[in-house]
N, C-alpha and C positions, 0 to 999 in steps of 0.2 A: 450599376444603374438601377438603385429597387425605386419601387413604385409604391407608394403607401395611400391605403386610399379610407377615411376616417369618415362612417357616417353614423350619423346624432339626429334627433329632434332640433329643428331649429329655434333659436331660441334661447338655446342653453350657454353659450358662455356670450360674453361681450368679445368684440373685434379683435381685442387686446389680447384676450386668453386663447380665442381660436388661433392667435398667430401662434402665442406660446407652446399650443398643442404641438401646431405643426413643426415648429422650430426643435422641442423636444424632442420627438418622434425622430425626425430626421437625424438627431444626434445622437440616440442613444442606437440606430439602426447603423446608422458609420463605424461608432464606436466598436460594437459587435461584428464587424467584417472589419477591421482592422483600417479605414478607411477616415478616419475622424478629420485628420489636417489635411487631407489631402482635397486641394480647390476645384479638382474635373471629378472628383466623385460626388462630390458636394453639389455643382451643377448638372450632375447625370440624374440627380435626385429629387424626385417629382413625389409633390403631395397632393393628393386634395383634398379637402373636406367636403361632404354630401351631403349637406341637412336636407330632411324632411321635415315635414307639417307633421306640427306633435300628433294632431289624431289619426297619422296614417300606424303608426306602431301599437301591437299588441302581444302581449305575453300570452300563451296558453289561448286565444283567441276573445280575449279581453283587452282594454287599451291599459297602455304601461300609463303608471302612476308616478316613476321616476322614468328620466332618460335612461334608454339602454345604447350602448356603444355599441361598432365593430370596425375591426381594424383589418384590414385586407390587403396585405404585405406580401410583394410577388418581390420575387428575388431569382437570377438562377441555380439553376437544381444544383446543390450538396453547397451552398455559400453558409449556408447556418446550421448547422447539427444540432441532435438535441437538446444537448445545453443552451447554444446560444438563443433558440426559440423561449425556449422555459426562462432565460432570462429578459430577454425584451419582451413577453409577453407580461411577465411582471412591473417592468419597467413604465411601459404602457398603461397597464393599472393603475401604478400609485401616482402616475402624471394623471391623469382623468380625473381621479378619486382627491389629490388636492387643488386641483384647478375648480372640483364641483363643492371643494369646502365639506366633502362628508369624512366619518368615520371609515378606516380602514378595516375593514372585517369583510366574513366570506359571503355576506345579501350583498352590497354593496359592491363587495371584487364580482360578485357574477353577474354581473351586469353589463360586464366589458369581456367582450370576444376578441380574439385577436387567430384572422384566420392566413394559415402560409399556402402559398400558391408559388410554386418552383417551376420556372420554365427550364424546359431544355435546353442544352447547350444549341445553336441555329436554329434556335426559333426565338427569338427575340430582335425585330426588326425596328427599324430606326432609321431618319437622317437618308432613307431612299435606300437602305442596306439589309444586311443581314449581321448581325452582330454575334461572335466567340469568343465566351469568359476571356479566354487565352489572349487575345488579340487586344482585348477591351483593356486585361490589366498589364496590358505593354503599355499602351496607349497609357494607361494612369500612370504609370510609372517616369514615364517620358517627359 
């Protein structure tokens, strides 16, 4: 049940590509916990997007001149090891980076953060409960 939470200048894509964002996101974050086809992890999977008002963002205490991104991907603690971050945070990248139509290079990939927040196993509450990895991927299984 990760929680992906993508905030941008608003503005920046059409209706059409924010869906895509999130649609990608979502599937490259399943795919990485081995959860891709499965339809209760798909619905346990919450996106949102955060736009702000372009002149609230600034670099170095300047206003950004391009969108900057961040991706703030809670998951519970040890679902993704170091690989699998190193690779969806890639993944995330090069979805941004061609949805925004730029150049693939290292200005442009730094522009996109992508930050992991691991909760603990009983502390993730939900649905009026208290929710355990263990329990959770019975329940997915089922």
């Amino acid at each position: 049940m990760p929680l992906i939470q993508i905030t941008f200048p608003e503005e920046t894509f059409r209706a059409e590509q924010e869906a895509q964002l999130a649609e990608e996101a979502t599937e490259a974050l399943l795919k990485l916990e081995g959860m891709a086809q499965n339809p209760k992890a798909r619905m346990l999977t919450w996106t949102y997007l955060n736009k702000h008002p372009k002149t609230t963002g600034f670099v170095g205490g300047k206003p950004m001149h391009k969108p900057h991104y961040r991706f703030d991907v809670t998951v519970f603690e040890n679902t993704l090891d170091d690989d699998r971050k190193a690779r969806l945070t890639h993944e995330l990248t090069e979805c941004v980076l061609r949805l925004e139509g730029t150049d693939h290079n290292v200005l442009n990939a730094a522009r996109v953060w992508v930050l992991f927040h691991e909760v603990a196993d009983g502390n993730w509450g939900g649905a009026g409960q208290i929710y355990h990895l263990a329990e959770l991927m019975k329940m997915m299984q089922s």
